[in-house]
N, CA, C and O atoms as a GROMACS GRO file, in nm:
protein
  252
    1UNK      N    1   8.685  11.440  10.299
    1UNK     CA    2   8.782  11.342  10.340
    1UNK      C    3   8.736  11.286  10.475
    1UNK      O    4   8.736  11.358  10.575
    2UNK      N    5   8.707  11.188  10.478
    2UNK     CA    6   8.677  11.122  10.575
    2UNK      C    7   8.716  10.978  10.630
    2UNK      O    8   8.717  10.894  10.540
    3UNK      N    9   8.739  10.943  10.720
    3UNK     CA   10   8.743  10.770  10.758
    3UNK      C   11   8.620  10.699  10.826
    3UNK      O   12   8.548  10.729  10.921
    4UNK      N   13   8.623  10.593  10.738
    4UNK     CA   14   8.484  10.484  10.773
    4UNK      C   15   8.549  10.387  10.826
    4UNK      O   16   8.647  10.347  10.764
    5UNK      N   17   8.504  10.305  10.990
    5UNK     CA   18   8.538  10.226  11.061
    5UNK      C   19   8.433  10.118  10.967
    5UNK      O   20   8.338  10.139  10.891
    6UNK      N   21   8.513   9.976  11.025
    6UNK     CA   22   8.435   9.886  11.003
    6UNK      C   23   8.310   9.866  11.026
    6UNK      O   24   8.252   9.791  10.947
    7UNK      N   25   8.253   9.910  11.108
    7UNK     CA   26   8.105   9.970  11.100
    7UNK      C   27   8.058  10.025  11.035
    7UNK      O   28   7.936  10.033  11.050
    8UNK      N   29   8.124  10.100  10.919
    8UNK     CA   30   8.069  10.222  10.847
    8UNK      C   31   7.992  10.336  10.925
    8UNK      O   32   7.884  10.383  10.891
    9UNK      N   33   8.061  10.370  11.025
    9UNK     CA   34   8.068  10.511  11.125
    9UNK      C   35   8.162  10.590  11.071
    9UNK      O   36   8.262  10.524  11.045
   10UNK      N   37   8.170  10.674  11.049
   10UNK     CA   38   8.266  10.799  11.053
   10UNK      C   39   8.334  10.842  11.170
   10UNK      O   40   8.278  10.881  11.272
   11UNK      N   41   8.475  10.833  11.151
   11UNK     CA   42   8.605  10.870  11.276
   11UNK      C   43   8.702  10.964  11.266
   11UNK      O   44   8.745  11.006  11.158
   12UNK      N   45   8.739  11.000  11.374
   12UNK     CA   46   8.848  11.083  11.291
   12UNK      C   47   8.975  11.057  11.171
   12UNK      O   48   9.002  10.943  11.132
   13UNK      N   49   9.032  11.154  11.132
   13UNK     CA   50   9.115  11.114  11.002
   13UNK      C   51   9.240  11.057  11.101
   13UNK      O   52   9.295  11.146  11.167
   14UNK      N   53   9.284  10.939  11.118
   14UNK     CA   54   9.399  10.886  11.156
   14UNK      C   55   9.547  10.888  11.053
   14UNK      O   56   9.573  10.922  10.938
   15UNK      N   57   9.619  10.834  11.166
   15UNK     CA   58   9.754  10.919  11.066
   15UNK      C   59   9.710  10.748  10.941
   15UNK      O   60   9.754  10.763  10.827
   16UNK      N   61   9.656  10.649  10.959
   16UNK     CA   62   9.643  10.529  10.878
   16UNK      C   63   9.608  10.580  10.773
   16UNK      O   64   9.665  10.548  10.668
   17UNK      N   65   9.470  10.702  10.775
   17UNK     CA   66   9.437  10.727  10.692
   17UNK      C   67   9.470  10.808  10.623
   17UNK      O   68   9.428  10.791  10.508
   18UNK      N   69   9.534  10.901  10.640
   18UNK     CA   70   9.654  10.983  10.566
   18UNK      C   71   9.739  10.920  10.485
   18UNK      O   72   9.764  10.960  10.372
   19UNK      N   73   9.787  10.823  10.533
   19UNK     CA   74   9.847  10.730  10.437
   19UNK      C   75   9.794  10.664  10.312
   19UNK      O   76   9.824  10.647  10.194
   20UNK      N   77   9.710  10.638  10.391
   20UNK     CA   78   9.587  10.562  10.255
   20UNK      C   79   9.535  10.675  10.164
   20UNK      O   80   9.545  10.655  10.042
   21UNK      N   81   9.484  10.784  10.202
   21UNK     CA   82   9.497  10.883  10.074
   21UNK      C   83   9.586  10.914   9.990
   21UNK      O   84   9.578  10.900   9.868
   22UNK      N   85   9.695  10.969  10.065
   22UNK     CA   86   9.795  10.993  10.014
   22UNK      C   87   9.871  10.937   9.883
   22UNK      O   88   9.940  11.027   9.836
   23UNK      N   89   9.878  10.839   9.823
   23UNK     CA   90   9.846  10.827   9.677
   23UNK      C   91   9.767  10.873   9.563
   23UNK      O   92   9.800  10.861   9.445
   24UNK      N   93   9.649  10.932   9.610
   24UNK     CA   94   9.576  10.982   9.503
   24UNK      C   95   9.570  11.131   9.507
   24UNK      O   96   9.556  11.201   9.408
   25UNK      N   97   9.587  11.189   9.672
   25UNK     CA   98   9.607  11.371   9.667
   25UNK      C   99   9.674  11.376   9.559
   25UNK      O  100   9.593  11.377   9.466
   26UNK      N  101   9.826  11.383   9.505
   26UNK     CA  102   9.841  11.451   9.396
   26UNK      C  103   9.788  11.474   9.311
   26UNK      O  104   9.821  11.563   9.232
   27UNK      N  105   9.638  11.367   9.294
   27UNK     CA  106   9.561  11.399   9.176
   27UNK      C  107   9.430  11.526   9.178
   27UNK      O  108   9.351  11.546   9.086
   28UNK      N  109   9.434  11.582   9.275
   28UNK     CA  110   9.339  11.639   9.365
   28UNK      C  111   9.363  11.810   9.324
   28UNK      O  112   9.427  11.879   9.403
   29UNK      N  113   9.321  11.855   9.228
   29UNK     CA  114   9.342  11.985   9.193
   29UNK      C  115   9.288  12.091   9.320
   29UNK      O  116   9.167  12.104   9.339
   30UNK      N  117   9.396  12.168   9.407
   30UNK     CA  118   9.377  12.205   9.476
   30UNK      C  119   9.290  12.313   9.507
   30UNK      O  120   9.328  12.371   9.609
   31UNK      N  121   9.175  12.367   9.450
   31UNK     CA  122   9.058  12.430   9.379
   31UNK      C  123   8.953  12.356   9.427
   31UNK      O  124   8.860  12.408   9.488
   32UNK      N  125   8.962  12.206   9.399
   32UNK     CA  126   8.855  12.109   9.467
   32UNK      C  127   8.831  12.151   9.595
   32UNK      O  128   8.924  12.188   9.668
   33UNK      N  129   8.696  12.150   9.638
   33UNK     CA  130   8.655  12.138   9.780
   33UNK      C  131   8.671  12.033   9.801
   33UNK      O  132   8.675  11.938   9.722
   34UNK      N  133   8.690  12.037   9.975
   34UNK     CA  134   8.739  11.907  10.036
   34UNK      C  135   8.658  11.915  10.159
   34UNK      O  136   8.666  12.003  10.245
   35UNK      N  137   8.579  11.810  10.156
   35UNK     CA  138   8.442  11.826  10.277
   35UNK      C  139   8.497  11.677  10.404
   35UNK      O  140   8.484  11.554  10.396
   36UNK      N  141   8.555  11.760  10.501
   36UNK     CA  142   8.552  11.678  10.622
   36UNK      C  143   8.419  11.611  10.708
   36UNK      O  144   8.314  11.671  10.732
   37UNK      N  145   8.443  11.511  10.736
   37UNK     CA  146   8.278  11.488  10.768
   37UNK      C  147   8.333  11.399  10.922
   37UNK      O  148   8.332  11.276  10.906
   38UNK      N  149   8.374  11.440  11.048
   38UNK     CA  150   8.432  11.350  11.151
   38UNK      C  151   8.297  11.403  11.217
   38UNK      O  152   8.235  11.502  11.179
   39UNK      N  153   8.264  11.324  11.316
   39UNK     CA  154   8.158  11.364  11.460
   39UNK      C  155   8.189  11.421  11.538
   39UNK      O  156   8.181  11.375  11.652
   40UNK      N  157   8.247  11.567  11.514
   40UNK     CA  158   8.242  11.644  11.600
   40UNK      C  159   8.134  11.676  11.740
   40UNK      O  160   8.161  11.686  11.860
   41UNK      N  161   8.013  11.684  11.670
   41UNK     CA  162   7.942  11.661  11.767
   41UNK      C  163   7.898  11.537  11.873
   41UNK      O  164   7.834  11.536  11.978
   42UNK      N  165   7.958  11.442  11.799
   42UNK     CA  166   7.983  11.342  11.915
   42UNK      C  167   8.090  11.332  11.998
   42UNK      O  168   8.114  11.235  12.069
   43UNK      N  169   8.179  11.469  11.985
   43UNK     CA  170   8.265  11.450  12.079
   43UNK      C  171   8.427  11.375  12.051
   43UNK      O  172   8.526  11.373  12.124
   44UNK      N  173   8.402  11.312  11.899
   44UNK     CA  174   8.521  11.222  11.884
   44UNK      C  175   8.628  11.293  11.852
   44UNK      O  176   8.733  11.231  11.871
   45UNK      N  177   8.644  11.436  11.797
   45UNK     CA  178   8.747  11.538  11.783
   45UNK      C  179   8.706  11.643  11.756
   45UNK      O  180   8.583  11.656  11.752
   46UNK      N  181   8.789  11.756  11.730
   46UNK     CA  182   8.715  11.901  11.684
   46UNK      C  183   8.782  11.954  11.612
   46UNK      O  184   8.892  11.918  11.572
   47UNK      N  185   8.709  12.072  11.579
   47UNK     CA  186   8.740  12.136  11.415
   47UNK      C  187   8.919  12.115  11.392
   47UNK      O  188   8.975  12.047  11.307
   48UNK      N  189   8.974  12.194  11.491
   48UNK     CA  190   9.097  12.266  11.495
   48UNK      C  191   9.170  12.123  11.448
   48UNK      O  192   9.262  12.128  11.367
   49UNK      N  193   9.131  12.015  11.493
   49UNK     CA  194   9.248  11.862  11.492
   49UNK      C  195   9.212  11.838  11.389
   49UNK      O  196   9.313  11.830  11.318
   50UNK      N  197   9.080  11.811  11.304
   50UNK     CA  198   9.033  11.747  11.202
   50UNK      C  199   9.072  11.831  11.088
   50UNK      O  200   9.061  11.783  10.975
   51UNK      N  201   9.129  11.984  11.107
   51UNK     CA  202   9.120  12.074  11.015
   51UNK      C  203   9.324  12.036  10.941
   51UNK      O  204   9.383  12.031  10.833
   52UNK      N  205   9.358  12.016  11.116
   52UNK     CA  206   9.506  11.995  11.082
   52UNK      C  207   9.549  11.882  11.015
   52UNK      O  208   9.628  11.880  10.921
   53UNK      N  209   9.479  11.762  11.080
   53UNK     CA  210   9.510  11.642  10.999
   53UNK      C  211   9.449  11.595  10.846
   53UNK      O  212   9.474  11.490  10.787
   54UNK      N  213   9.366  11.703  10.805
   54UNK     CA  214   9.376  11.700  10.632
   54UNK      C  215   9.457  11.758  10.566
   54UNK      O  216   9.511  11.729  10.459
   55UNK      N  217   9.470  11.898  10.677
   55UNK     CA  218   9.659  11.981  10.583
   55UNK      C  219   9.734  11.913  10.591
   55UNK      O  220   9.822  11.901  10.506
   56UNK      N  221   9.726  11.830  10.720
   56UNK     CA  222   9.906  11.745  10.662
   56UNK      C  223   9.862  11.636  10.610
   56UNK      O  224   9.959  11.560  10.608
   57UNK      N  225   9.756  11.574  10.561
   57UNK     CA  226   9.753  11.472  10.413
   57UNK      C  227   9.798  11.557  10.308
   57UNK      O  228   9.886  11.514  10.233
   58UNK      N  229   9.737  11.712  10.284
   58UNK     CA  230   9.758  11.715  10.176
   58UNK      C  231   9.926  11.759  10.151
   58UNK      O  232  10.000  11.733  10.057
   59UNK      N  233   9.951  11.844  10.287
   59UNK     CA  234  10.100  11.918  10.289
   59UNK      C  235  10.204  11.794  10.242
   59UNK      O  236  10.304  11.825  10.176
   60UNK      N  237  10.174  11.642  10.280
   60UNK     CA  238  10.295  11.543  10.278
   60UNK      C  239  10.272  11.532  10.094
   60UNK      O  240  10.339  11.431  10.068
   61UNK      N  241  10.251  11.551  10.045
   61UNK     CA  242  10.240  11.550   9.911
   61UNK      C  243  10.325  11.682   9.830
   61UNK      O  244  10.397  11.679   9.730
   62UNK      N  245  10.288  11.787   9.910
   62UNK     CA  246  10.356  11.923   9.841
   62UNK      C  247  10.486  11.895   9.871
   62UNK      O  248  10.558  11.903   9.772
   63UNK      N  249  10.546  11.862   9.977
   63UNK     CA  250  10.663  11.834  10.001
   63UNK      C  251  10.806  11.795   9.905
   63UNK      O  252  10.913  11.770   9.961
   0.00000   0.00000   0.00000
């Protein structure tokens, strides 16, 4: 799960983009791996934020 800027850079997952998934997670058998791909090493966020803001894409769905 990832977000692509108009550049086609990789950013962190914004709450925009949570939204914008969020129609198709329910289809997402929770078994699937789910590969985050943000630039951590560039500094733009880290594990712990990038880890939370895919649980709550997927958590707003279990709901």
């Amino acid at each position: 799960m990832i977000e692509v800027n108009t550049a086609s850079r990789h950013d962190p997952i914004s709450r925009y983009a949570v939204l914008a998934f969020s129609p198709v997670m329910s289809s997402i058998d929770v078994n699937v791996p789910v590969i985050l791909e943000p630039l951590i090493d560039q500094g733009q966020s880290d594990v712990a934020t990038e880890l939370e803001r895919a649980r709550s894409a997927f958590t707003r769905l279990a709901a």
